[in-house]
C-alpha positions as CSV (number, residue, x, y, z in Angstrom):
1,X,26.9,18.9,-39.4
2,X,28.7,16.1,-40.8
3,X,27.0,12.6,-40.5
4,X,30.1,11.1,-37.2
5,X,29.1,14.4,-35.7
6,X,25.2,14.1,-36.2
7,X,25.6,10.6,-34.6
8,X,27.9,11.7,-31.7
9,X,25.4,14.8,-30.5
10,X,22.3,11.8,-30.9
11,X,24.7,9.2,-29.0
12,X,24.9,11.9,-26.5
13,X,21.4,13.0,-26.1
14,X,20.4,9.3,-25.7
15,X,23.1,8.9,-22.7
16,X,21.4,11.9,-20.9
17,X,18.3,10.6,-21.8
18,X,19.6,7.3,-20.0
19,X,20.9,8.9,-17.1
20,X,17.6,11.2,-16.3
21,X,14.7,8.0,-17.0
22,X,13.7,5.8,-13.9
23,X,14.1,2.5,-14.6
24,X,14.2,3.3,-17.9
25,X,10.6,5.1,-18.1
26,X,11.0,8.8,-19.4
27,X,8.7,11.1,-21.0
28,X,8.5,13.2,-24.1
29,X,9.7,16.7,-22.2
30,X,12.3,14.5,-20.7
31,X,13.6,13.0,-24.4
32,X,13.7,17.4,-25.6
33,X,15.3,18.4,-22.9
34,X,17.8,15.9,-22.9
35,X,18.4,17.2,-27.2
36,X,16.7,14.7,-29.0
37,X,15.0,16.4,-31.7
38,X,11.2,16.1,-32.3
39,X,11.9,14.4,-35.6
40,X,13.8,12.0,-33.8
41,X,11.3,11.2,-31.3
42,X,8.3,10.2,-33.6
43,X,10.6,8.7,-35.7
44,X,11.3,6.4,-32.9
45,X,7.3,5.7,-31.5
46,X,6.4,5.1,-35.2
47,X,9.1,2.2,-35.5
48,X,8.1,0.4,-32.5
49,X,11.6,1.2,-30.7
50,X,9.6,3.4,-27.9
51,X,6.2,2.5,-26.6
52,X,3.9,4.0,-24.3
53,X,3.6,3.0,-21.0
54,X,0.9,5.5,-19.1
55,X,0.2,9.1,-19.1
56,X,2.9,10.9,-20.5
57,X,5.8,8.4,-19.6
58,X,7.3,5.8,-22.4
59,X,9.7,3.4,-22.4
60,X,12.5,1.3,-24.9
61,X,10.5,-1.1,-26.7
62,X,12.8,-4.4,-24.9
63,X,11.7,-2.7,-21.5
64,X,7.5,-2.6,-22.4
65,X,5.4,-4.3,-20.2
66,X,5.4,-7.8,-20.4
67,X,9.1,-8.1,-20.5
68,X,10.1,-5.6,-16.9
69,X,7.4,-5.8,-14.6
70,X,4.4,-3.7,-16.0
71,X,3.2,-2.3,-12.3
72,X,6.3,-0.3,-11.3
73,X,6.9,0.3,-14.9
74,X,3.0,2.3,-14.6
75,X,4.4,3.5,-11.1
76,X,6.7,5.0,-12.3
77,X,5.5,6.5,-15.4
78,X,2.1,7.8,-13.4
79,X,4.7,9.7,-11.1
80,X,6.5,11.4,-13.5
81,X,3.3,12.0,-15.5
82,X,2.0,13.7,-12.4
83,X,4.5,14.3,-9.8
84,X,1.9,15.6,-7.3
85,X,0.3,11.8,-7.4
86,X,0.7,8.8,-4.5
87,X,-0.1,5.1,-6.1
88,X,-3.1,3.7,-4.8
89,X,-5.9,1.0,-4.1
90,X,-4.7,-2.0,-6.9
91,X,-1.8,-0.5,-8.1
92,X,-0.3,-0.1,-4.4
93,X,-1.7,-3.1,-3.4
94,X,0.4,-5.1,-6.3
95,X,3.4,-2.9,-5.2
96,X,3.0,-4.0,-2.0
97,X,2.7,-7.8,-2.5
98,X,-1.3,-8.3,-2.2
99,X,-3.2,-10.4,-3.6
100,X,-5.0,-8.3,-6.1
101,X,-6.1,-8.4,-9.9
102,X,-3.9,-5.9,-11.8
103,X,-6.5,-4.5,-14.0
104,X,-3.4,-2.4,-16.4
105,X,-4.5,0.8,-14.8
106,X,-2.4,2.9,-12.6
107,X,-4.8,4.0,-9.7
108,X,-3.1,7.6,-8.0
109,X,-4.7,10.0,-5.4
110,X,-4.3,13.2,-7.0
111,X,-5.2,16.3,-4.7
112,X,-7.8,18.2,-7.1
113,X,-9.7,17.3,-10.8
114,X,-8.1,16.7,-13.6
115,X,-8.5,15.2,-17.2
116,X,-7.8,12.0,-17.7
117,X,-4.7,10.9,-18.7
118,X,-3.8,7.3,-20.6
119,X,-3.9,4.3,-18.3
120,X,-4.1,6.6,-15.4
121,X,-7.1,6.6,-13.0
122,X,-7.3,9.4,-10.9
123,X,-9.0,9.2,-7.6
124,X,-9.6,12.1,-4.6
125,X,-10.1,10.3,-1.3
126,X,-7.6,12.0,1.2
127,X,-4.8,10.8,2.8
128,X,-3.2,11.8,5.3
129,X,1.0,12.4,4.8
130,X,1.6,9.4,7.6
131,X,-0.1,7.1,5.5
132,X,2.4,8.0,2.7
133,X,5.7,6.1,1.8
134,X,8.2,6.8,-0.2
135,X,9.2,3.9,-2.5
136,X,11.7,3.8,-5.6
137,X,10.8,7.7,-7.7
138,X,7.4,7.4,-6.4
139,X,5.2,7.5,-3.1
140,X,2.5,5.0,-2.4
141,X,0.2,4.9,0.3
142,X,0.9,2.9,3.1
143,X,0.0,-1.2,3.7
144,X,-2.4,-0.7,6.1
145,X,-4.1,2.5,4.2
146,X,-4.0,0.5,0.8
147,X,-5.9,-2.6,2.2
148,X,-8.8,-0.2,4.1
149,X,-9.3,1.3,0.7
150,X,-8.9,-2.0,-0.8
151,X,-11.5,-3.7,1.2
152,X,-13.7,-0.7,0.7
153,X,-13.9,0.4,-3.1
154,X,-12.9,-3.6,-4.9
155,X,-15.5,-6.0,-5.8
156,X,-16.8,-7.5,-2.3
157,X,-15.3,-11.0,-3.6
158,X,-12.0,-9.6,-4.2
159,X,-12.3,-7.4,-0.9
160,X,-13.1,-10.3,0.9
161,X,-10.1,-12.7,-0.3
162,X,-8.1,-9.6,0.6
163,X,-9.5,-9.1,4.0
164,X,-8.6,-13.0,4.9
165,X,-4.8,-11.9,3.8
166,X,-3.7,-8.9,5.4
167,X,-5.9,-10.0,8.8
168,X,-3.7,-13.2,8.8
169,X,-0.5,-11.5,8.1
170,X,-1.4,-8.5,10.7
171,X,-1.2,-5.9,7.9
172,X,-4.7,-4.5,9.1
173,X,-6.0,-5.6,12.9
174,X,-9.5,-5.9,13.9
175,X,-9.3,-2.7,16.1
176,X,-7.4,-1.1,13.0
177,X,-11.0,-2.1,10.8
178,X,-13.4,-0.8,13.5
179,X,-11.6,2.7,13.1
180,X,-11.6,2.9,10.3
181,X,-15.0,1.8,9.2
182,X,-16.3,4.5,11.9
183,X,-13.2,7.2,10.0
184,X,-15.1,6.7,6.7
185,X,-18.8,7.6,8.2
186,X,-20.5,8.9,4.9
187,X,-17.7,8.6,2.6
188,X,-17.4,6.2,-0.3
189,X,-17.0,2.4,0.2
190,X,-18.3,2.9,4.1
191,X,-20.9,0.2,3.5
192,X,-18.7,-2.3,2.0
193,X,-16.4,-2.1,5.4
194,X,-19.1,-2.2,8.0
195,X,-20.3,-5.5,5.7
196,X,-16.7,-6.6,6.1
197,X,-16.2,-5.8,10.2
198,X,-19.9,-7.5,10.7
199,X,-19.1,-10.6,8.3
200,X,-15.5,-11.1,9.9
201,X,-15.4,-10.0,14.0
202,X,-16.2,-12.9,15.1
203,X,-12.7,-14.0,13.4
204,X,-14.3,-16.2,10.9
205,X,-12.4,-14.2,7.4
206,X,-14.6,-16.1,4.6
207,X,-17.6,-17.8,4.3
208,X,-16.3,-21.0,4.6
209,X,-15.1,-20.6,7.9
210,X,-18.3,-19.1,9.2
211,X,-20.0,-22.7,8.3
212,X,-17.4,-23.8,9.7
213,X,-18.1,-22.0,12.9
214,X,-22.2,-22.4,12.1
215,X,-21.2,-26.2,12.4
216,X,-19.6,-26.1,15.8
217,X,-22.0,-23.7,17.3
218,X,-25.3,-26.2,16.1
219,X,-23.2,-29.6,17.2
220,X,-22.7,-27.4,20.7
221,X,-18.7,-28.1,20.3
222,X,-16.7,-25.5,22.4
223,X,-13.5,-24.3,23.9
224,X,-12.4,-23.2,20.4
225,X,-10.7,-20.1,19.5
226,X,-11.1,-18.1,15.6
227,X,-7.9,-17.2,13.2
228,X,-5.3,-17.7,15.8
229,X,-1.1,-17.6,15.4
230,X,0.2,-20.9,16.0
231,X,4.0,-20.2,17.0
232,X,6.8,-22.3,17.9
233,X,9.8,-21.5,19.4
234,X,9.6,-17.8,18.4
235,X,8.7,-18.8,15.2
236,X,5.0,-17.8,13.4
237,X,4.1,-21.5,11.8
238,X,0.6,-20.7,10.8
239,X,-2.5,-19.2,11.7
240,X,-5.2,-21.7,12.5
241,X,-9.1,-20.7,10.8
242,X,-9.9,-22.5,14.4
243,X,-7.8,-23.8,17.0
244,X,-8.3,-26.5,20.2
245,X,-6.1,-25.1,22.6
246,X,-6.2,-28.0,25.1
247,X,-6.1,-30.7,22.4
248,X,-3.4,-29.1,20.1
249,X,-6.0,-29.9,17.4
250,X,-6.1,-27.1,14.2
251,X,-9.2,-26.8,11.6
252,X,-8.8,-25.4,8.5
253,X,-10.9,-25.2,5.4
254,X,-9.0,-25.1,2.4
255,X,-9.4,-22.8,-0.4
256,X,-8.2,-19.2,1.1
257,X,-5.0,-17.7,-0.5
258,X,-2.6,-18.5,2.6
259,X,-3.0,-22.5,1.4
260,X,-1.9,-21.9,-2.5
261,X,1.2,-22.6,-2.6
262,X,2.0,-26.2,-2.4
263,X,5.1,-26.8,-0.9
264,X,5.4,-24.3,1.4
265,X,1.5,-26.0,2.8
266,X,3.8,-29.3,2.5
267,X,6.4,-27.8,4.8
268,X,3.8,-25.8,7.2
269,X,2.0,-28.7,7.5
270,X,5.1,-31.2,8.3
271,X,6.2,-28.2,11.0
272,X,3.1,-28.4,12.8
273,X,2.7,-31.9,13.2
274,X,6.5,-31.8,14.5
275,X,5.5,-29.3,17.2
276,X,2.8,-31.8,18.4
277,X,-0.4,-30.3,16.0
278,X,-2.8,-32.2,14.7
279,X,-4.7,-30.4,11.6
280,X,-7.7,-31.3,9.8
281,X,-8.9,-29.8,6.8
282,X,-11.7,-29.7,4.9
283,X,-13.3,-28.5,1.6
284,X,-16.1,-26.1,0.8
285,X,-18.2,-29.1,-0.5
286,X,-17.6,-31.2,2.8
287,X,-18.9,-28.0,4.7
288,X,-22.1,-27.7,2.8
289,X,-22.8,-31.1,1.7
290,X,-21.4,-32.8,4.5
291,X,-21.4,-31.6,7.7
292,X,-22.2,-34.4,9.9
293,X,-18.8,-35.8,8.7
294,X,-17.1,-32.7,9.5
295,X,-18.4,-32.7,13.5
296,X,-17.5,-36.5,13.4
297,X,-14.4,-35.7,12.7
298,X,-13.2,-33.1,14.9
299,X,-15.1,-34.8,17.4
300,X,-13.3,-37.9,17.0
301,X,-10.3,-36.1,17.5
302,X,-11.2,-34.0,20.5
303,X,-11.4,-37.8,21.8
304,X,-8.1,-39.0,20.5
305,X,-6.6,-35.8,22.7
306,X,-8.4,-36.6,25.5
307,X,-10.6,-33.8,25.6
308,X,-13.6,-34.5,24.4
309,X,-16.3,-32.6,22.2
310,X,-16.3,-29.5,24.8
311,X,-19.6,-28.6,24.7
312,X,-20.6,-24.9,24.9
């Protein structure tokens, strides 16, 4: 074959190459079948111009991770690695938009044993085909079934700060957490969830807001209301860690995820007080350290409102 024609049936292969990858992730059967030759192939990995992305599944070296995002780009290449798989616990949580550490694994449900493959770890919990989505090439499980087995199988730190976000966004209800704590009787993580539904029922999501509740129940303040919506006009402005009904007054103690991001905190915070809100806030050292000055102060403005420290 002359050398135009050797580059015209390798121009070729690469376009069906092109056309059969997702998102640009292929895998080594997928390269052969599409003609390029195995020569070809290693050839490329050796150079750097492909690199491996998980199981089976590579990618063009100016598509790795780090340059597209490396989650999907492991979705992806653990679905086509094992086609039987659904994305789970961190890697659907990512996918998803939670607040999770992405620990370069991809985490699948697979239906039976199976070795190991690179960057892929395999997991046999069951799911049930409702709590399965369909999303891009790949399926996922479902929000709600990827925070439950969040909350149960990640560190209880990490399952904690995750707890506080999908309870406040309404991803996973507290009736939603009683079922499935008593759904996963005997079954891995089971502990971890009742520790969760004891530590959080009360609607206090961390343990700053249970000193905070600890500090109104001992001070005998009442007439106050746990992780409640605060909407205006239709509109969800916030969810108050504690909320004065009477006295429009919100309490919130810093430091949870919902308050990271600065501007939109400027703008939540502006919208509340235009809507007739007063919020105080206060830090994890003022609720340890300093709790007399935290009852002082939301009893000083139970007072301003006219209602007084309501005691319970």
């Amino acid at each position: 074959m002359l050398p135009s024609m050797e580059n015209r049936a390798l121009a070729e292969a690469d376009e069906r190459l092109r056309r059969t990858a997702v998102l640009g992730v292929f895998t080594l059967q997928m390269a052969s079948s599409a003609g390029l030759a195995r020569g070809v192939v290693r050839g490329r990995i050796r150079a750097g111009a492909w690199v491996h992305v998980v199981g089976a599944a590579f990618t063009a070296a100016d598509r790795a991770p780090g340059v597209i995002d490396p989650v999907r780009l492991r979705a992806v290449g653990a679905a086509l690695t094992w086609p039987d798989a659904v994305l789970c616990l961190r890697t659907a949580a990512i996918l998803h938009g939670m607040p999770v550490r992405d620990d370069g694994l991809a985490h699948v449900l697979v239906p039976e044993k199976r070795r190991k493959s690179r960057g892929l770890a395999p997991h046999y919990l069951t799911v049930d085909r409702r709590e399965v989505r369909r999303f891009l090439s790949f399926r996922i499980t479902s929000p709600r079934r990827t925070a439950i087995d969040c909350c149960a199988l990640l560190p209880y730190q990490e399952a904690e700060r995750l707890m506080a976000w999908v309870r406040t966004r309404d991803i996973l209800t507290l009736p939603e957490l009683v079922a499935a704590t008593e759904e996963r009787r005997g079954k891995p993580g089971v502990v971890q969830l009742q520790r969760l539904l004891a530590d959080t029922r009360s609607g206090a999501l961390s343990e700053a807001e249970r000193r905070l509740h600890k500090i109104l129940g001992e001070a005998g303040i009442g007439d106050w209301e746990a992780d409640q919506p605060i909407v205006v006009n239709g509109r969800l402005l916030a969810r108050a860690d504690v909320l004065f009904r009477a006295a429009r007054l919100i309490v919130e103690v810093d430091g949870r995820a919902a308050h990271q991001d600065f501007d939109a905190d400027r703008e939540r915070l502006n919208a509340l007080t235009l809507a007739g809100y007063t919020v105080l806030r206060f830090s994890w050292r003022q609720l340890v350290d300093r709790p007399w000055y935290v009852r002082e102060q939301i009893e000083a403005a139970l007072r301003r409102a006219g209602v007084g420290s309501a005691r319970g």
